[in-house]
C-alpha positions in Angstrom: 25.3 -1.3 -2.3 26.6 -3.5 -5.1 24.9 -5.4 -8.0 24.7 -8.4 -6.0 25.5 -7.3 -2.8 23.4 -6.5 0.0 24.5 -3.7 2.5 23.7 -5.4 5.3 23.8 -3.8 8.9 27.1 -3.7 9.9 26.9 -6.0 13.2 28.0 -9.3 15.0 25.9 -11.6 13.7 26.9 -13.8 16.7 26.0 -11.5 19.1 23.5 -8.8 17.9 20.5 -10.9 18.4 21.3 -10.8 22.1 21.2 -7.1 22.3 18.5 -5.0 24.0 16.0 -4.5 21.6 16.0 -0.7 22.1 20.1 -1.2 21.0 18.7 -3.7 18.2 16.4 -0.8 16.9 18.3 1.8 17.3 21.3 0.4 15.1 19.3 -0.7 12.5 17.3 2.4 12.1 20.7 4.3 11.7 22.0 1.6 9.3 18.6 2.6 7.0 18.8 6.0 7.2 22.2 5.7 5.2 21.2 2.2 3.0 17.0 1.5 3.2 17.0 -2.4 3.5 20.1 -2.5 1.8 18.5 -4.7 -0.9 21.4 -5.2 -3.8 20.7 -3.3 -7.1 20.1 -6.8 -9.2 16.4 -6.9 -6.9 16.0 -3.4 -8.2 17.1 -4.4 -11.9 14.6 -7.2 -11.6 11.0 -4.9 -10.7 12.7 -2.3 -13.8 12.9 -5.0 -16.3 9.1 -6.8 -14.7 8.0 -3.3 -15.1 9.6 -2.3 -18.8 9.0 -6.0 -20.4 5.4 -7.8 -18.8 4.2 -4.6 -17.7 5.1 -2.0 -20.4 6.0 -3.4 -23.8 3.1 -6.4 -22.5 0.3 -3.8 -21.8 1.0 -2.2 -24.6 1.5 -5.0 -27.2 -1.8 -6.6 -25.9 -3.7 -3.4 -26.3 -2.6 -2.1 -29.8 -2.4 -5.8 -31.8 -6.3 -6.4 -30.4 -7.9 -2.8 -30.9 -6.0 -2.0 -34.2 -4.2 0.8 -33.0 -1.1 -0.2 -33.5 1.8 -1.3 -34.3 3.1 -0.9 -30.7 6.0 1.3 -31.6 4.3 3.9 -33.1 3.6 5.7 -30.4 1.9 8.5 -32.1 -0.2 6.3 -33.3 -1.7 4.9 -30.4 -1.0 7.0 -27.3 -4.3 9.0 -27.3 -6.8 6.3 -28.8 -9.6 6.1 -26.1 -9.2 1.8 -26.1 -5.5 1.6 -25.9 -6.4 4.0 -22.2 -9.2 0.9 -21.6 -7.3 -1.8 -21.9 -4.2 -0.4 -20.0 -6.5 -0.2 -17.4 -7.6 -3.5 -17.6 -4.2 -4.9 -18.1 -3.5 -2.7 -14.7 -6.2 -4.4 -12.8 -5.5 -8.1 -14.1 -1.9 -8.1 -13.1 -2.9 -6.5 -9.5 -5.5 -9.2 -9.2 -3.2 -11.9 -10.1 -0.5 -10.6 -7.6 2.5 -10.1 -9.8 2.1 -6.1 -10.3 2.1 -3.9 -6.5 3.0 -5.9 -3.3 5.3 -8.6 -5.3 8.7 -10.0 -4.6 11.4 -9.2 -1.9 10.4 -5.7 -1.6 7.5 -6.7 -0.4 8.1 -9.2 1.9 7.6 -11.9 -0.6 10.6 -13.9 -1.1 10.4 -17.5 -1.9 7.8 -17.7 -3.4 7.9 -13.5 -4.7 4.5 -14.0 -5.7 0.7 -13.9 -3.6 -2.1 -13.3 -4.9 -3.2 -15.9 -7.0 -1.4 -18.9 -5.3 -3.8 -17.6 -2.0 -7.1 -16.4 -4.0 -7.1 -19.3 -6.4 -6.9 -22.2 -3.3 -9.6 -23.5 -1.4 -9.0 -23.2 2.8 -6.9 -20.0 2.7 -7.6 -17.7 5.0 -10.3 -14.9 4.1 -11.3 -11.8 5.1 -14.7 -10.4 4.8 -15.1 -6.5 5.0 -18.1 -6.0 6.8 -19.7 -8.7 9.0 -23.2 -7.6 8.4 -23.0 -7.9 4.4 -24.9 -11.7 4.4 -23.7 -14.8 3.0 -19.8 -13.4 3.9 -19.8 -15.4 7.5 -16.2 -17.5 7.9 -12.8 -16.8 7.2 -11.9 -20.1 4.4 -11.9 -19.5 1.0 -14.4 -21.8 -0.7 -14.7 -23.4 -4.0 -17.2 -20.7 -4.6 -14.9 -17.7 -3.8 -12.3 -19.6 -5.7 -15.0 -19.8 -8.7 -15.7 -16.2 -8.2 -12.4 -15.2 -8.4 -11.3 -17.2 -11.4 -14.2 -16.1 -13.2 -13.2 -12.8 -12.8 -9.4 -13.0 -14.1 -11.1 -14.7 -17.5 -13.7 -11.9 -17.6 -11.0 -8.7 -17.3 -9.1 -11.2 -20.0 -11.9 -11.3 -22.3 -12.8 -8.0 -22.2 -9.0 -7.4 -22.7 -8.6 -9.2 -25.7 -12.1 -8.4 -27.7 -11.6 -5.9 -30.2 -13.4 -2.8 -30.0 -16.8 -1.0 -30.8 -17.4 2.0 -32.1 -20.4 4.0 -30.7 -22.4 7.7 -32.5 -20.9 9.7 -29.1 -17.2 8.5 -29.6 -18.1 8.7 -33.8 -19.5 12.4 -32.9 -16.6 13.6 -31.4 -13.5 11.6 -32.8 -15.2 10.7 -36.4 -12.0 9.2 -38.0 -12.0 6.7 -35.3 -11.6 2.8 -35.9 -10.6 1.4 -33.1 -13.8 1.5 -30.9 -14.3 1.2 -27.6 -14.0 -2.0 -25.0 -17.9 -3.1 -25.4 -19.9 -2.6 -22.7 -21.5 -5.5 -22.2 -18.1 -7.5 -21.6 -17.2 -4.7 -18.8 -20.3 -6.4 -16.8 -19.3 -9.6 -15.9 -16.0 -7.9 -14.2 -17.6 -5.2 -12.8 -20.0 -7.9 -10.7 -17.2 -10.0 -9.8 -15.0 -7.1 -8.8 -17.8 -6.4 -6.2 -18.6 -10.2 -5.0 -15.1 -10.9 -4.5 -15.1 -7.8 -2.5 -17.5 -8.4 -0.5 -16.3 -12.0 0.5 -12.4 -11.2 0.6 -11.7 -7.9 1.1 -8.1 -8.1 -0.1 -8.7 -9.4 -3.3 -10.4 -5.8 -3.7 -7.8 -3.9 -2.4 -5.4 -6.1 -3.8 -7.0 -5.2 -7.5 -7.2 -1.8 -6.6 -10.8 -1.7 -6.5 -10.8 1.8 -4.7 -9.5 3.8 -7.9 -10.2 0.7 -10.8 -13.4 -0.3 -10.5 -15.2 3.5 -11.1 -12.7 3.4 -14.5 -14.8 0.5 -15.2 -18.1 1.5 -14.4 -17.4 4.5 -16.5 -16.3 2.2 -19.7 -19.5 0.5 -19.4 -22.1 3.3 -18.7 -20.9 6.5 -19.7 -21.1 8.3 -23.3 -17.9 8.8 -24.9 -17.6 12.4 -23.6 -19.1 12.2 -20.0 -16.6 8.9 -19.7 -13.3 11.3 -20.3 -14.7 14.0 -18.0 -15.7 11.4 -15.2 -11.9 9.8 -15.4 -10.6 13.2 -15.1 -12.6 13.7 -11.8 -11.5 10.1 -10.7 -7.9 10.7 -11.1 -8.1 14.7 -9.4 -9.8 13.1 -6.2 -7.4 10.5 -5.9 -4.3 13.5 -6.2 -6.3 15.5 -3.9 -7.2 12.9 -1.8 -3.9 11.7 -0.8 -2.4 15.2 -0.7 -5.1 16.3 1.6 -4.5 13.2 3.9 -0.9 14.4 4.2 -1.9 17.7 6.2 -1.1 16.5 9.4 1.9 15.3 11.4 2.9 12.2 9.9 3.6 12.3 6.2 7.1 14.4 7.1 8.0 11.1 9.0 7.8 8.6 6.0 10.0 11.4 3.4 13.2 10.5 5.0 13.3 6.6 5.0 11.6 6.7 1.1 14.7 8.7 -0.1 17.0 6.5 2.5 15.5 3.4 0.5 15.6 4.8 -3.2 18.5 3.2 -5.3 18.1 6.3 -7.1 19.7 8.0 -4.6 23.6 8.0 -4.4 24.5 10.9 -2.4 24.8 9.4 1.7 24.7 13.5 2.4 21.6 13.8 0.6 19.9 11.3 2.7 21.3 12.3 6.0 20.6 16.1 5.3 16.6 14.2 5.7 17.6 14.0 9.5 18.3 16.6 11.6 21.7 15.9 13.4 22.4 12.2 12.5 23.1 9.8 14.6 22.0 11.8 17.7 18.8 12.8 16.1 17.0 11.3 13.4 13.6 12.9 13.3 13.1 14.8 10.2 14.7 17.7 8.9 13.2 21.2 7.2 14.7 19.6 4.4 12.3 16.7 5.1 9.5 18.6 6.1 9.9 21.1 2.7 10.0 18.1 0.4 7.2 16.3 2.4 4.9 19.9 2.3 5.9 21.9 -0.6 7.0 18.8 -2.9 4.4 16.8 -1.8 1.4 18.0 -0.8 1.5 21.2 -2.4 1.7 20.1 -5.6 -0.6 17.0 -5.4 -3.7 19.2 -4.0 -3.1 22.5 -6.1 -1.3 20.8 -9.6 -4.5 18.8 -10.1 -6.6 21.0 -9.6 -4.9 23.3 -12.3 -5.2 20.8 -14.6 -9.1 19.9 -13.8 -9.9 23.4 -14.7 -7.2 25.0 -17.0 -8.1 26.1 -20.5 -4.5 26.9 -21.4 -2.6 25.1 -23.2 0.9 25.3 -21.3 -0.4 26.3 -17.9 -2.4 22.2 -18.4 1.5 21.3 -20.4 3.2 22.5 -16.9 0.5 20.8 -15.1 1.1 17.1 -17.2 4.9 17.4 -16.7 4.6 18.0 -12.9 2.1 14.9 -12.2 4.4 12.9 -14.7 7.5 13.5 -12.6 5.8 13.5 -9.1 4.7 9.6 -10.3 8.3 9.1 -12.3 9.8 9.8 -8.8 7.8 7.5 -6.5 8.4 5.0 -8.7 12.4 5.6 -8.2 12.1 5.4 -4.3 10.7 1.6 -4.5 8.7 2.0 -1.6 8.0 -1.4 0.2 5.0 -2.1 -1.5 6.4 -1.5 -4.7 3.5 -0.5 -6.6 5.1 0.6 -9.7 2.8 -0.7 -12.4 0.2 1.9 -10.2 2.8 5.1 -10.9 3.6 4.6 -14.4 -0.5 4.0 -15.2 -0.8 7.1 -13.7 1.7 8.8 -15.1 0.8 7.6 -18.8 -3.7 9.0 -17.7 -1.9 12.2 -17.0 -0.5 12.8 -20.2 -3.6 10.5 -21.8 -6.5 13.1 -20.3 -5.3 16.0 -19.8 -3.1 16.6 -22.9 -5.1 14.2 -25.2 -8.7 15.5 -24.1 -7.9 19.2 -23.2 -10.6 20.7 -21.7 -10.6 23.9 -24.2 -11.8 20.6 -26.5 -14.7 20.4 -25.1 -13.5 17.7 -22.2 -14.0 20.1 -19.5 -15.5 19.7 -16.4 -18.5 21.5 -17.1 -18.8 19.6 -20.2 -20.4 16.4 -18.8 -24.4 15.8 -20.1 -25.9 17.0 -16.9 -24.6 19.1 -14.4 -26.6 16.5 -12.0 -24.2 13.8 -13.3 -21.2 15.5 -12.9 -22.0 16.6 -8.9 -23.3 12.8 -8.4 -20.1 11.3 -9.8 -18.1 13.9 -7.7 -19.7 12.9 -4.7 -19.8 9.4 -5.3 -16.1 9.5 -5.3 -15.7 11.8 -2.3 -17.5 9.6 -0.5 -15.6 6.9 1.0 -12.2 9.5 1.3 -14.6 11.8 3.6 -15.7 8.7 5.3 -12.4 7.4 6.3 -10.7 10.1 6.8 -13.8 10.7 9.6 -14.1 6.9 10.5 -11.1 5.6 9.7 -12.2 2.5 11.3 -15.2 1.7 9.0 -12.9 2.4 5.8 -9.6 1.1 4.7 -7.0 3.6 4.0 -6.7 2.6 -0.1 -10.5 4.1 -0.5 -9.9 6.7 2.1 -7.0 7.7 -0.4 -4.5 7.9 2.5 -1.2 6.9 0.0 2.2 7.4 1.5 0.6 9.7 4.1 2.0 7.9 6.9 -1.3 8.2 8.7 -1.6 4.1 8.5 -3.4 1.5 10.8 -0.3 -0.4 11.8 1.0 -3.1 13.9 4.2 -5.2 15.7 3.4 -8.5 16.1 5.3 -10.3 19.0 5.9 -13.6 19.6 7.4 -15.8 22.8 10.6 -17.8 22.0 9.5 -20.6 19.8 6.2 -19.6 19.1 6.0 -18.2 15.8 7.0 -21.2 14.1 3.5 -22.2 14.9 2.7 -20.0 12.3 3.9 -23.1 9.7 1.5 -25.7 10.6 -1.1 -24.0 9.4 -3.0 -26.0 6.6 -3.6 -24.7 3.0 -1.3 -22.1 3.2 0.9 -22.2 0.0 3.9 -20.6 1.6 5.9 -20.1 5.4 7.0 -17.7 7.4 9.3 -14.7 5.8 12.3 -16.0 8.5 12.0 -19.5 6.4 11.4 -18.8 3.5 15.0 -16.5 4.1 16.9 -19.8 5.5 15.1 -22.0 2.4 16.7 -19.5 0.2 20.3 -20.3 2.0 20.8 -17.6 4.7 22.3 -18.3 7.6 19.6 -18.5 10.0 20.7 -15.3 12.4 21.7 -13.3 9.2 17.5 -14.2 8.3 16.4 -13.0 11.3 18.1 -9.5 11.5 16.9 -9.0 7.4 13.3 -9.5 8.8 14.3 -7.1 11.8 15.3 -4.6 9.9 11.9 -3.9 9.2 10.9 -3.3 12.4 13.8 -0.5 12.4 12.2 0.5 9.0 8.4 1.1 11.2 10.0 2.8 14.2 11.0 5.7 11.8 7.6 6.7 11.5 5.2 8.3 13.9 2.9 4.8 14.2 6.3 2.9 15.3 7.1 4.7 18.1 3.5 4.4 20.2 3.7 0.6 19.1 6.6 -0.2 20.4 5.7 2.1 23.5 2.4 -0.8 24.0 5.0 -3.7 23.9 8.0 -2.1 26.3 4.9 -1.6 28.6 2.9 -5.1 28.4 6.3 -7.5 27.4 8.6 -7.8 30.4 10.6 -10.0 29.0 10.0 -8.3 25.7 14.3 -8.3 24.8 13.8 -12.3 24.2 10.8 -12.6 22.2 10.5 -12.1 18.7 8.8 -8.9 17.5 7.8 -8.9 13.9 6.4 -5.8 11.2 3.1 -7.0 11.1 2.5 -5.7 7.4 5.7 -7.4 6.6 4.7 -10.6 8.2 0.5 -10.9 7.3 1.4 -11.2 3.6 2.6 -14.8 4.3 -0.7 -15.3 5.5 -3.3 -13.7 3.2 -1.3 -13.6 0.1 -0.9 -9.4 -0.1 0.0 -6.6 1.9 0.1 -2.8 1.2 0.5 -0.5 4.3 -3.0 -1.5 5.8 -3.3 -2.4 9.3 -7.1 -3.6 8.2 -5.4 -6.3 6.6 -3.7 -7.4 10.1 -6.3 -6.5 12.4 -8.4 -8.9 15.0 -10.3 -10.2 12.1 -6.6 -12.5 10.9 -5.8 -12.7 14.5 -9.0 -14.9 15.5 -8.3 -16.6 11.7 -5.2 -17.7 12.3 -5.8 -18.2 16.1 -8.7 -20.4 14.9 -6.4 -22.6 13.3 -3.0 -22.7 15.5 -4.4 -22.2 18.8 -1.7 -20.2 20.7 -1.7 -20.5 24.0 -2.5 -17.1 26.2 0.4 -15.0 26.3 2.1 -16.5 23.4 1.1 -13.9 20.8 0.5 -10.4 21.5 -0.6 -8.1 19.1 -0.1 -4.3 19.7 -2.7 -2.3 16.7 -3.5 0.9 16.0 -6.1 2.7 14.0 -5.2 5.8 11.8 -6.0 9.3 13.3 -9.2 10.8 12.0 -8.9 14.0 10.3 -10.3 16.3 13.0 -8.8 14.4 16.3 -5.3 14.4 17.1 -5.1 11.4 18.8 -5.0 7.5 17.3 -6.8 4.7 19.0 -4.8 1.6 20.1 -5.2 -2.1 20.8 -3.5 -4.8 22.9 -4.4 -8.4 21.4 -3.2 -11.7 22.9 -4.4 -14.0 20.3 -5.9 -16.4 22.8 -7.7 -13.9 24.7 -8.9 -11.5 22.3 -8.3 -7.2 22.9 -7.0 -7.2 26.6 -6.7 -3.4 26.4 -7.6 -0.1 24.4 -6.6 3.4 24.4 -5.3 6.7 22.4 -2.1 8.0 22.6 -0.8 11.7 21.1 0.3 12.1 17.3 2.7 15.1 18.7 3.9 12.5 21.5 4.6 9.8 18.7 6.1 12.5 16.0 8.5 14.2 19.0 10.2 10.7 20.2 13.2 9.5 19.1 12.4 6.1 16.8 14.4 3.7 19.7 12.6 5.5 22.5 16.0 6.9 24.2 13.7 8.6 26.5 11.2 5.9 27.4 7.6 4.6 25.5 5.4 7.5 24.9 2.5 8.8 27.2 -0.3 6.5 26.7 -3.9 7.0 27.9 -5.6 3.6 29.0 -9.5 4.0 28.7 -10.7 -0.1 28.9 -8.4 -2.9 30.2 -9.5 -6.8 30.8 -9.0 -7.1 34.3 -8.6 -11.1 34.1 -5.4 -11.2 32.4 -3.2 -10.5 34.9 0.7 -10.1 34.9 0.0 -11.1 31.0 -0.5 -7.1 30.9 1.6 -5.5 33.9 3.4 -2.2 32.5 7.2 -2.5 33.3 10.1 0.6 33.4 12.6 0.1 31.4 16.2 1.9 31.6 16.8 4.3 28.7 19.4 3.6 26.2 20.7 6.9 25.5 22.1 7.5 22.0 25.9 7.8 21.3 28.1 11.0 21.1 
């Protein structure tokens, strides 16, 4: 990988696109365990220098010069004043909303233009998505001049409340009396708070796109809380998220997504390193103990027990050992650039880390069982338990951001395939401020089959995990002629559409289908949709979905996680077994299941 040079798979460019798919797979999921996507170091050197300048010295200039706690680079100064921790958050959640902090650029699927968010929230006739159809006034899937109004109003709001200076109040003056600084006022935390939740309820990606699942407590908190009570409550906040997402990574597929995160990371120049991932590459590239250790013991291990050290410790360098462990478990996801880059999310939490824990030690009286009421603190808890116990349950009523499913691998996912010529239909739908990822690649000068095996390679990227292999299983069985049409990564692809994208098969589910259907009108057979849900906690099976756009769910069933985690990611030995339990019976040969031959891996 150079500077500005891609490592792109090393293929015909004439011929590969004529390959099997299975061959098509199979080569680019080798060529990733080696490179990632390949992407040339000056992309990487772009999201550093986004992150260090607008993110970093920006937050941190804005925060200081308008609460008085600077100047910015005296660090001492500022790094545990209560408002500085505020208004990082706030900057956090405005640069999220806009669309410029997690899920931007080519990393993301985003490539001309690298940004979403606000060119798609800010436009009337987009497409929208509502959450939960029986919430009223949220019927239709078109942005309005209202949601647009909505929205806007609440960039200025987080802005204002950004840029006011600060309050103090007798509970921060009781415990912290030599304070200046203040706190963000309450009052100006209300308007956002509102508007977080409206836009929520009528789009749910602008919520998930702000991070409403982890920000929008911070802000309740700001707003309602006593000084004290408001430290403990973001300690709780930040130990269910950790827990949270280490607990979701009990089962079968988080030792699936270690290997092709440390295949992708630039930070990672050792080829033996990321083989030793795999257990005997190229024969065999399902994970390694090497994989499984770093997905188990570096992983979840420390991200259910280190929290909850720190939570509860009253020593001062068991909770020191504690901060330094989060701080590098955050510093190195942030060095992997996973897909949906959110980077600006890592260092935030690396900086609360070192912000709560060492700056409000609990042997300070910021403890746990220092909040007013013991009443408050097991409300609070469960408030925030609540929708990770839901959706780790129901994983179909909850989206896996608030279920705090990160990096788990346990994903709603989906392959998205098209007949020859039919996803350039895609482009002729109105209002939308960008075109299709393959596009936007040729607009930017690629040759056009060099553009189309870049967006492939992220279909090589999805059959390295467990949901890739029982998807591609659904579209070997219902695509005869599957070799010639064009299958797309449907997380990849749906951000062209609604503006965002972050692992989130809710995002790409029947609800954009029938959208975009709405306004394209594919013909049946034209798009099919293969979609799966994420496994619940106490079932070890994950429910499936066959769409053709035109016709709506055609079939449904489960297949095993073992199945999915055992199988090679090109399917050497066939699609998966797959358990049918409803089928249309109108659809016809749309649907028949075909054999394919095997395409057994090379010596």
């Amino acid at each position: 990988m150079g500077f500005k040079t891609a490592d792109f798979p090393p293929v015909d460019t004439a011929t590969f696109l004529d390959l099997p798919l299975r061959e098509r797979v199979r080569t680019l999921a080798l060529h990733w365990v080696e490179y990632g996507f390949g992407s040339p170091k000056m992309i990487h050197t772009v999201y550093v220098l986004k992150l260090l300048v607008l993110y970093i010295f920006g937050g941190v200039l804005i925060a200081t010069a308008t609460s008085g706690a600077g100047p910015f680079w005296a660090v001492g100064a500022w790094w545990n004043e209560p408002i500085v921790y505020q208004k990082l958050v706030l900057w956090t959640v405005l640069l999220e909303a806009i669309g410029v902090a997690g899920s931007w650029g080519p990393l993301a699927g985003k490539f001309k233009p690298m940004t979403g968010g606000l060119l798609f929230f800010a436009r009337p006739g987009t497409i929208r998505l509502r959450p939960w159809r029986r919430v009223p006034f949220t019927d239709g899937d078109s942005r309005t001049v209202l949601d647009v109004l909505l929205y806007v109003g609440f960039l200025a709001t987080l802005t204002i409340a950004l840029l006011a200076p600060g309050r103090t109040t007798a509970a921060l003056l009781e415990r912290l009396p030599d304070n200046t600084s203040g706190l963000v006022r309450p009052a100006l935390l209300i308007a956002p708070i509102v508007l977080y939740i409206l836009c929520g309820l009528r789009d749910k990606t602008i919520f998930l796109a702000a991070r409403g699942e982890q920000y929008l407590p911070a802000l309740v908190f700001f707003a309602v809380l006593p000084f004290t009570d408001m430290i403990v409550a973001a300690k709780l906040l930040i130990v269910i998220v950790w827990v949270g997402a280490g607990v979701s990574k009990f089962g079968k597929h988080f030792t699936n997504v270690v290997p092709p995160m440390v295949s992708n990371s630039p930070s990672m120049p050792f080829t033996s390193i990321k083989r030793a991932h795999y257990l005997d590459f190229p024969r065999d590239i399902r994970p390694s103990g090497v994989a499984s250790f770093m997905a188990h013991v570096g992983g979840t291990t420390v991200e259910v027990i280190t929290p909850l050290v720190l939570l509860f410790s009253t020593n001062y360098w068991l909770t020191l050992a504690g901060v330094v462990m989060m701080v590098v478990f955050h510093l190195f996801i942030t060095s992997t650039f996973p897909l949906a880059v959110p980077l600006e999310w890592n260092i935030l939490f690396a900086y609360l880390t070192v912000f709560l824990f060492l700056g409000f030690p609990n042997a300070d009286g910021y403890g746990v069982f220092d909040m007013s009421s013991p009443w408050l603190t097991l409300a609070i808890t469960a408030a925030l338990a609540f929708f990770p116990v839901l959706g780790n349950l129901r994983p179909d009523l909850v989206s896996f951001l608030p279920s705090m499913r990160q990096y788990a691998g346990n994903w709603a996912s989906a392959l998205w395939a098209f007949a020859p010529g039919a996803e350039a239909k895609l482009n002729t739908i109105e209002h939308r401020p960008t075109v299709n990822q393959l596009d936007q690649l040729i607009g930017m000068g690629y040759e056009p089959a060099v553009a189309e095996i870049t967006m492939q390679q992220t279909i090589g990227w999805r059959s390295m995990h467990s949901q890739g292999r029982g998807l591609f299983s659904l579209l070997y069985k219902h695509i005869p002629e599957l070799d010639r049409w064009t299958v797309r990564e449907a997380e990849f692809a749906c951000n062209s559409l609604i503006g965002f994208n972050f692992g989130d098969g809710h995002l790409h589910g029947p609800d954009l289908i029938a959208a975009v259907q709405a306004r394209v009108g594919f013909a049946p057979g034209e798009w099919i949709v293969v979609w799966v849900e994420s496994q619940p906690i106490h079932k070890g099976t994950q429910e499936y979905m066959v769409i053709d756009a035109a016709l709506g769910v055609i079939e449904r069933g489960t297949w095993k996680v073992a199945d999915a985690v055992e199988a090679q990611p090109w399917l050497p030995d066939g699609p998966i077994p797959l358990r049918v339990t409803w089928r249309r019976e109108d659809v016809g040969a749309a649907v028949a299941p075909v054999t394919r031959p095997a395409v057994q891996p090379a010596e």
